[in-house]
N, C-alpha and C positions, 0 to 999 in steps of 0.2 A: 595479475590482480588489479591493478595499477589499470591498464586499459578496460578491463569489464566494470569496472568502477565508474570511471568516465561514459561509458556505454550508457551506464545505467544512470547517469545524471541528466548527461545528455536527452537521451530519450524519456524521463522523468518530465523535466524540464516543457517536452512538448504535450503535455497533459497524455503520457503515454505509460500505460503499464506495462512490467517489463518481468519476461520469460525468459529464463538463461537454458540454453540446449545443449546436451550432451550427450553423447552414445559411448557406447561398448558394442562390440562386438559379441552377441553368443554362440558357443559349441552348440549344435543337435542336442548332445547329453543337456545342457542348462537350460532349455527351451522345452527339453519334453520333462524336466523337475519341476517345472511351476506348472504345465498345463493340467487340468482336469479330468477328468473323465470323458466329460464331451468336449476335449478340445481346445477350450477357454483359458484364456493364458489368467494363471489366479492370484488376483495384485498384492496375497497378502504374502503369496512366498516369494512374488518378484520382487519383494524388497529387498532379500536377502544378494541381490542381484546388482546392487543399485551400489558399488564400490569399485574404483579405478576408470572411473569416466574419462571421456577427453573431453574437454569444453571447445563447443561448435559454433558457437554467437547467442546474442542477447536479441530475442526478438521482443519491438514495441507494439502494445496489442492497444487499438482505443478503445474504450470504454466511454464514452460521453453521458455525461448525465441526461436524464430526460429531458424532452422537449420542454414539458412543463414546468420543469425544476429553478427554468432562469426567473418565469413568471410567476410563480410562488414567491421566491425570496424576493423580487420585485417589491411583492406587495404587501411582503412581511415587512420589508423597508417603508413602505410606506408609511406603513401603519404603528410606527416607531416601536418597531418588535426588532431587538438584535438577533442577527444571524448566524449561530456557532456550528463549525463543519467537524465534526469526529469520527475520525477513519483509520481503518489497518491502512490504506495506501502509502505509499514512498513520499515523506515530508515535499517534495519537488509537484508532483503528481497532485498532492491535494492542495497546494496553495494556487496551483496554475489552473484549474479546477473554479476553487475559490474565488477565483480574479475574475474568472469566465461569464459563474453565475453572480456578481457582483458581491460577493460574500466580503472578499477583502483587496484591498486597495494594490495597487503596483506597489513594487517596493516594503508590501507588508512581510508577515513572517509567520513559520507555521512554529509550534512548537510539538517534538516528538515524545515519545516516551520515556527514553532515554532523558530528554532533557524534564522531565518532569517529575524521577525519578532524584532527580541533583537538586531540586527543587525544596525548600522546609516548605512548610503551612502560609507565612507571611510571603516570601517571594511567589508561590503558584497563587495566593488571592492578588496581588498586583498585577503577574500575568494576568490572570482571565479579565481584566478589568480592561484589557487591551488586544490579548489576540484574539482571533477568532477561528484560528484554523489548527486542528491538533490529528497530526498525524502519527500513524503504526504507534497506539495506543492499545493497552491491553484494558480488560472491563474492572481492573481496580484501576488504573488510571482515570475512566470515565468516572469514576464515581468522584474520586479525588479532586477533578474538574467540578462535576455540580457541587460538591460538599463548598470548593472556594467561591 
């Protein structure tokens, strides 16, 4: 755990999203319980499938934001309009993100759900007064963010 942990920091880290892969093995008998009538293997009984995996590696998939996207925020900075990033991504992944499109500085910091969670009302409005990158946030978390 200790190593896919690391995996997933690491490859965070390079503004990369990250895919953990695992297989099993199935019998004929469990391959022909999920499939269809025509054939179709049917994803809602192959969940029932999805217990005693072997973990195979952490693939990093990129995602880059649009071409346009660094140019927008550009010129939303320009225009003395702040730039706030709100994403399900890995806090690593959107602050490196963030950095790219000039959203937030080296050295800045994203704040996640979890830690906005640990948050009262007075500490999350001194937060938003300062970050500008809030990662693997759920949509009461968004709101909680505008409301500060």
């Amino acid at each position: 755990r200790v190593a896919v942990a690391r995996d997933v920091q690491e490859l965070s880290d390079q503004a990369l999203r990250t895919l953990a892969v695992a297989v099993r093995p199935l019998t004929p008998e469990e391959l022909d319980a999920v499939r269809g009538p025509d054939g179709v293997v049917d994803s809602e009984a192959a969940l029932d499938l999805e217990h005693n995996l072997a973990y195979a590696g952490t693939a990093g998939i990129i995602d880059p934001a649009r071409d346009e996207a660094g140019d927008a925020v550009a010129e939303a900075l320009r225009a003395g309009i702040r730039v706030v990033m709100i994403t399900g991504d890995h806090p690593a992944t959107a602050l490196r993100i963030a950095q790219e499109l000039g959203i937030e500085a080296e050295g800045g910091r994203a704040l996640s759900g979890p830690d906005l969670e640990a948050m009262d009302a007075d500490a999350l409005r001194e937060a938003v007064a300062e970050v500008s990158v809030y990662a693997r946030v759920s949509p009461e978390h968004k709101l909680r963010i505008i409301d500060a």
